[in-house]
Steps between C-alpha positions, in 0.01 A plus 500: 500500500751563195859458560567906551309448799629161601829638502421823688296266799826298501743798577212624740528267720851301475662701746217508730443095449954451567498716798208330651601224458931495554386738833234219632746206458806697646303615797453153565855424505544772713318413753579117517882600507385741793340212708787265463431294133811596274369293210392746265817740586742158430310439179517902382127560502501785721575725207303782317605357184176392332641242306549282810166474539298509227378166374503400109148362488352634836585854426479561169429188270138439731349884527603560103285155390249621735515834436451398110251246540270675711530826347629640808222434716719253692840520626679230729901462567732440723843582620815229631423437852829668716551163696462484888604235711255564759694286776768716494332772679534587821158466599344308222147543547505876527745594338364306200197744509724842479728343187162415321353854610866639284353505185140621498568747747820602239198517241283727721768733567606530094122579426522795722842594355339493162174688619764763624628523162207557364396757725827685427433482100134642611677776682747611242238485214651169323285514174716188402267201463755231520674559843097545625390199402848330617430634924156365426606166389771520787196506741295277323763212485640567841141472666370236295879332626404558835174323539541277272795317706337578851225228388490265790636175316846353480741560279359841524660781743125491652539108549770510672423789754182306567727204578733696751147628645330193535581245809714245418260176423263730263835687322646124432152445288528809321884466433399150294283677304840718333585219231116572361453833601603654153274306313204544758570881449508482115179323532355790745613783237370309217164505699510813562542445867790663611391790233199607671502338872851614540703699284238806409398542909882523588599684231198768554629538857866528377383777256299679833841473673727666235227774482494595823889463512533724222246741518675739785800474249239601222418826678845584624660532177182693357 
């Protein structure tokens, strides 16, 4: 890839990559300030301001060396966790499932938006490659966002639901996993794990979903 196009991928999908990800970690605070935890409201993380929550090597030092060194065949980042004090909500076991469920559900919801947007551009006979390869990216980030984070291990979003699911003896084994879960999840991407057990099933079925969503929307506007 020369640097015209490097450039041009970049712009593609920055917005797509900051709303996905200021949305996801704002829903969270959202939704922990609605079941009783103030902590991310008193620290002023419940913002849409991107630079609150975009980490200096998770988000954009990390996918840029991997991005280079792999050619782009491999991408991995991370945003600044909104922070949670779990025992502040009202019902901590449940409501820890619904303040985890915030962000990829947040994620779902923007990949529709986006496939929306691209419909429209379809509709009004957009010839302009840029802003059609932009919705597509918005989809593509948002879904991969989504399942990525519902994988069933803690820190993830999927970790903890599974922990607010589980009864109490087997959710205290799986909340001692969190201090390793990152690195057991590296390890599973690295594998190839996650990639082909996980991510590619979920996000097939998200792509099915927006379809049929959007497809009645489709032929209403033709």
């Amino acid at each position: 890839m020369n640097a015209s196009d490097l450039i041009q991928t970049v712009l593609i999908y920055a917005l797509p990559v900051l709303f996905a990800i200021t949305v996801h970690e704002a829903a969270h605070g959202y939704a922990a300030r609605h079941f009783g935890d103030q902590t991310a409201a008193m620290m002023g993380r419940i913002t849409l301001n991107p630079l609150k929550h975009i980490d200096p090597i998770g988000t954009i030092l990390m996918p840029l060396l991997l991005y280079f060194s792999t050619s782009g065949a491999f991408l991995f980042g991370y945003a600044k966790p909104v922070p949670v004090n779990f025992g502040n909500l009202r019902h901590p076991k449940r409501d820890m499932i619904w303040v985890a469920l915030a962000g990829p559900a947040s994620n779902f919801v923007q990949a529709i938006a986006w496939a929306v947007l691209l419909v429209i551009l379809a509709v009004a006979g957009t010839q302009e490659r840029f802003f059609i390869e932009m919705a597509r990216a918005g989809i593509l980030v948002n879904l991969v966002m989504w399942a990525f984070n519902l994988f069933p291990l803690p820190p993830l979003d999927g970790g903890r639901i599974l922990v607010g699911l589980l009864p109490t003896r087997a959710a205290l084994l799986l909340s001692r996993v969190e201090p390793f879960g990152f690195f057991i999840v590296l390890a599973l991407v690295l594998l190839g794990i996650v990639g082909s057990l996980w991510l590619r099933p979920l996000m097939d079925m998200g792509y099915a979903v927006i379809d049929w969503i959007i497809t009645p929307l489709l032929a209403l506007l033709r």
